[in-house]
Chimera marker file (.cmm) of the C-alpha trace (Angstrom):
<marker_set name="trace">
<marker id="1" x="0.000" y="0.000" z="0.000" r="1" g="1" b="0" radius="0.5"/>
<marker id="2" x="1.396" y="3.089" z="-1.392" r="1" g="1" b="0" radius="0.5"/>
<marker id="3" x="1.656" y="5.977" z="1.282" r="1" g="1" b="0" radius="0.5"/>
<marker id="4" x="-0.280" y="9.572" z="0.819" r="1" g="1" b="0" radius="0.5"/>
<marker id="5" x="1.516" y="11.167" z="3.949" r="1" g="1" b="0" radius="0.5"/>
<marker id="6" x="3.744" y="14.144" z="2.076" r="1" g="1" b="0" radius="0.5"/>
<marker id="7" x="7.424" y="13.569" z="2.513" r="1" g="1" b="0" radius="0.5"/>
<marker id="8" x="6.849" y="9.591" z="2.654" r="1" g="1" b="0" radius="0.5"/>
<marker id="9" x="9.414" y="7.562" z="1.659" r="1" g="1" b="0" radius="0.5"/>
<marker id="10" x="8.597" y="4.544" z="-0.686" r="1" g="1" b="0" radius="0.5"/>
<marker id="11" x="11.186" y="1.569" z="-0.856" r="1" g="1" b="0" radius="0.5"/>
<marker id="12" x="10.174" y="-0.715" z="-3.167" r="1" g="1" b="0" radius="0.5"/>
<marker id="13" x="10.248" y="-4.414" z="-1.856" r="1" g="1" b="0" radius="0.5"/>
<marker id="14" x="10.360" y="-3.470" z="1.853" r="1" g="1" b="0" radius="0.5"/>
<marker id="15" x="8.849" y="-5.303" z="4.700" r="1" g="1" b="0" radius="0.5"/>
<marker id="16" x="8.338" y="-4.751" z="7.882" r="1" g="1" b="0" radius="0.5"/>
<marker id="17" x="6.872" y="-6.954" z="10.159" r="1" g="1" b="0" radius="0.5"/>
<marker id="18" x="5.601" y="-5.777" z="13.873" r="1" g="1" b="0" radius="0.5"/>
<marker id="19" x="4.262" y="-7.934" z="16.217" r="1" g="1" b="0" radius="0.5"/>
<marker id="20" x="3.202" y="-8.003" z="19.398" r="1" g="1" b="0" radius="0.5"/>
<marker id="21" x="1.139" y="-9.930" z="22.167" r="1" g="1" b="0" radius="0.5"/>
<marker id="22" x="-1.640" y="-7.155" z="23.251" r="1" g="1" b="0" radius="0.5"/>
<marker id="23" x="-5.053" y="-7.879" z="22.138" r="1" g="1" b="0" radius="0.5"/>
<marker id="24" x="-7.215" y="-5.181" z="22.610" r="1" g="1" b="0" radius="0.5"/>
<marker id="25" x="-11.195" y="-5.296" z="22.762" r="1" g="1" b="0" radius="0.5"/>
<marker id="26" x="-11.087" y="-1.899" z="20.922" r="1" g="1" b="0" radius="0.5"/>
<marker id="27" x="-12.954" y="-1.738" z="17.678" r="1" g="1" b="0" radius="0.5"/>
<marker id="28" x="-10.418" y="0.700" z="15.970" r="1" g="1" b="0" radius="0.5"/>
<marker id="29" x="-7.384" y="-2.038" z="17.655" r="1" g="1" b="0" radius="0.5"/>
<marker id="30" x="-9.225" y="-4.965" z="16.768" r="1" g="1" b="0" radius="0.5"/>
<marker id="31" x="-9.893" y="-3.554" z="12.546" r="1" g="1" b="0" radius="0.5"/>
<marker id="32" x="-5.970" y="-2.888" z="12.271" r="1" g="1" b="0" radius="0.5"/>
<marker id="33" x="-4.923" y="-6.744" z="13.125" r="1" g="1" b="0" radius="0.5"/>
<marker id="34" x="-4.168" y="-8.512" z="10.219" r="1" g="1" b="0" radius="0.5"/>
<marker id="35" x="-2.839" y="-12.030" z="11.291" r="1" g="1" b="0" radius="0.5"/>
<marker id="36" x="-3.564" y="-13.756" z="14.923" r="1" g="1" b="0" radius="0.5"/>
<marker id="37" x="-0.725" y="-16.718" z="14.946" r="1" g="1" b="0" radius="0.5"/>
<marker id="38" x="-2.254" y="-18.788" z="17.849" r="1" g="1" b="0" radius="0.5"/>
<marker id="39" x="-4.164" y="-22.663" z="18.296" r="1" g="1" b="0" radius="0.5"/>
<marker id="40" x="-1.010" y="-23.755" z="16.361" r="1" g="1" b="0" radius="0.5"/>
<marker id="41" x="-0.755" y="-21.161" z="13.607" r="1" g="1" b="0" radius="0.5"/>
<marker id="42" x="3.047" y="-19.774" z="13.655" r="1" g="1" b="0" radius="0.5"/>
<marker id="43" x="4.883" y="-16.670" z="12.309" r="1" g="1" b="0" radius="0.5"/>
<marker id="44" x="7.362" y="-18.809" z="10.789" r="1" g="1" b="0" radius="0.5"/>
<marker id="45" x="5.830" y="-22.569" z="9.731" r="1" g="1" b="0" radius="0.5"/>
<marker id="46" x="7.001" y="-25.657" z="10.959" r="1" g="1" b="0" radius="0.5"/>
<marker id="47" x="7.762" y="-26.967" z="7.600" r="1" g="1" b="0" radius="0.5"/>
<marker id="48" x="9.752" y="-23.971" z="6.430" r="1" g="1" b="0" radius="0.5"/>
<marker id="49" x="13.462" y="-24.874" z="6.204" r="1" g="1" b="0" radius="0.5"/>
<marker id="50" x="16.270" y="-24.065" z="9.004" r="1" g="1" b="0" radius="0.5"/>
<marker id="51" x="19.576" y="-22.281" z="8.735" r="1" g="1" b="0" radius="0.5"/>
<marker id="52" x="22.196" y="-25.222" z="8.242" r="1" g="1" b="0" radius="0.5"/>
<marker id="53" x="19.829" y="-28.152" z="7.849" r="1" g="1" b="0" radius="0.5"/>
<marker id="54" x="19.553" y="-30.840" z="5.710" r="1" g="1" b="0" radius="0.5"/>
<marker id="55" x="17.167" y="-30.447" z="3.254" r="1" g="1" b="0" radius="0.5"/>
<marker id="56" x="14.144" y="-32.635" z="3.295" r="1" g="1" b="0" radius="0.5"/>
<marker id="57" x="14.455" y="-35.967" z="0.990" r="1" g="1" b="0" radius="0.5"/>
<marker id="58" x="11.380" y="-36.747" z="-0.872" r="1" g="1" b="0" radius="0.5"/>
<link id1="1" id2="2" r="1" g="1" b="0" radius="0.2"/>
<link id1="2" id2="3" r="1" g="1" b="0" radius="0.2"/>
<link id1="3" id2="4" r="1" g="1" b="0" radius="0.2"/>
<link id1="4" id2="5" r="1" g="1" b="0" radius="0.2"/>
<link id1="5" id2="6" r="1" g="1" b="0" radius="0.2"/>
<link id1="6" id2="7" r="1" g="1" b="0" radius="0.2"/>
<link id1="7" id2="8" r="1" g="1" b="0" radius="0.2"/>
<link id1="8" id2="9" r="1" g="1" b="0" radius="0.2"/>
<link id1="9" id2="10" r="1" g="1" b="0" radius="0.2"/>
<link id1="10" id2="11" r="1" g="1" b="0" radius="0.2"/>
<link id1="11" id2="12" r="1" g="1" b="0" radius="0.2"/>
<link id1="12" id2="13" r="1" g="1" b="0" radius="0.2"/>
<link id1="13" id2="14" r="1" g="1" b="0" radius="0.2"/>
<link id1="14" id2="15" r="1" g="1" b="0" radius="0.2"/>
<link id1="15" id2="16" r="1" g="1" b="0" radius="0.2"/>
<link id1="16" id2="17" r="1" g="1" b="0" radius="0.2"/>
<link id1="17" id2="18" r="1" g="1" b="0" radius="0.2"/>
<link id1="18" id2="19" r="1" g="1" b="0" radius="0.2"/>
<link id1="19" id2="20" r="1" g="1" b="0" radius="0.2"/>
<link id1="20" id2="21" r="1" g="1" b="0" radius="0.2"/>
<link id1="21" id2="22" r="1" g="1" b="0" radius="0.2"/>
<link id1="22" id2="23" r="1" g="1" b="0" radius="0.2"/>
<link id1="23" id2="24" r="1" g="1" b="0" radius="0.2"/>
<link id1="24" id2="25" r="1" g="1" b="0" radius="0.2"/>
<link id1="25" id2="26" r="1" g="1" b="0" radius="0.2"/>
<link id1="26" id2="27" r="1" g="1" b="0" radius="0.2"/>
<link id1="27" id2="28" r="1" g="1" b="0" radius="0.2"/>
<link id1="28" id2="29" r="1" g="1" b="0" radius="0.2"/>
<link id1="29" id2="30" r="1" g="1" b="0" radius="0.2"/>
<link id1="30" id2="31" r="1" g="1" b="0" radius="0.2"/>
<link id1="31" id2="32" r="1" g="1" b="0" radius="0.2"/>
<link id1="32" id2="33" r="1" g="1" b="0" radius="0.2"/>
<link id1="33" id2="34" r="1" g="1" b="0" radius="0.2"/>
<link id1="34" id2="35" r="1" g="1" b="0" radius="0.2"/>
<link id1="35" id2="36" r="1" g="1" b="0" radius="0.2"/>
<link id1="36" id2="37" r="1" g="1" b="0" radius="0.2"/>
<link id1="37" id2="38" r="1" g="1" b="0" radius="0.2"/>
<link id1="38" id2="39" r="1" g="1" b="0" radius="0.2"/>
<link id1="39" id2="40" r="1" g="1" b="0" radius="0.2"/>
<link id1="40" id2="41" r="1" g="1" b="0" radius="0.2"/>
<link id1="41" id2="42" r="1" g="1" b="0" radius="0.2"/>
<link id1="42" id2="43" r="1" g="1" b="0" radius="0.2"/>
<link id1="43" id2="44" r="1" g="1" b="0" radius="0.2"/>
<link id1="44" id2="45" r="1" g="1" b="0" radius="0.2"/>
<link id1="45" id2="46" r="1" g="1" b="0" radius="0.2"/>
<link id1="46" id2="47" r="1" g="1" b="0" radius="0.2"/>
<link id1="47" id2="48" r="1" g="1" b="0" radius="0.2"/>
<link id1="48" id2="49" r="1" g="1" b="0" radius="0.2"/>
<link id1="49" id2="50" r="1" g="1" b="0" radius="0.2"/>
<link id1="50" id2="51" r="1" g="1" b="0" radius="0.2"/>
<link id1="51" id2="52" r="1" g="1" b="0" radius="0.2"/>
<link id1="52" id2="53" r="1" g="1" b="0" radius="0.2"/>
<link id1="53" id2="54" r="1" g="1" b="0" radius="0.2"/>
<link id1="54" id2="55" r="1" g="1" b="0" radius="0.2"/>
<link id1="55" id2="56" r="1" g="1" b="0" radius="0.2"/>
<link id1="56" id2="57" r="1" g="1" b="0" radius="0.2"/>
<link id1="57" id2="58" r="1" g="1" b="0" radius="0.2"/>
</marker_set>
């Protein structure tokens, strides 16, 4: 989503990623959340691969 606030700086291909564990009963909090990783959703999958491992054999 492109930013309207004058001055903004656009990077193309940046992410960021905040998190955080509040949970709010606010309407205006509870409209802004995008992604609830809990009951055994994750941030980061099980299946995605780890730094030095082997990779899976199929």
């Amino acid at each position: 989503m492109a930013s309207t606030k004058p001055g903004a700086v656009q990077t193309p291909g940046f992410q960021v990623i905040v998190t955080e564990h509040a949970d709010i009963n606010e309407e205006w909090y509870q409209g802004a959340v995008v992604e609830r990783w809990r009951g055994g959703q994750k941030f980061v999958p099980e299946d995605w691969p780890r730094a030095g491992a082997e990779p899976a054999q199929t």
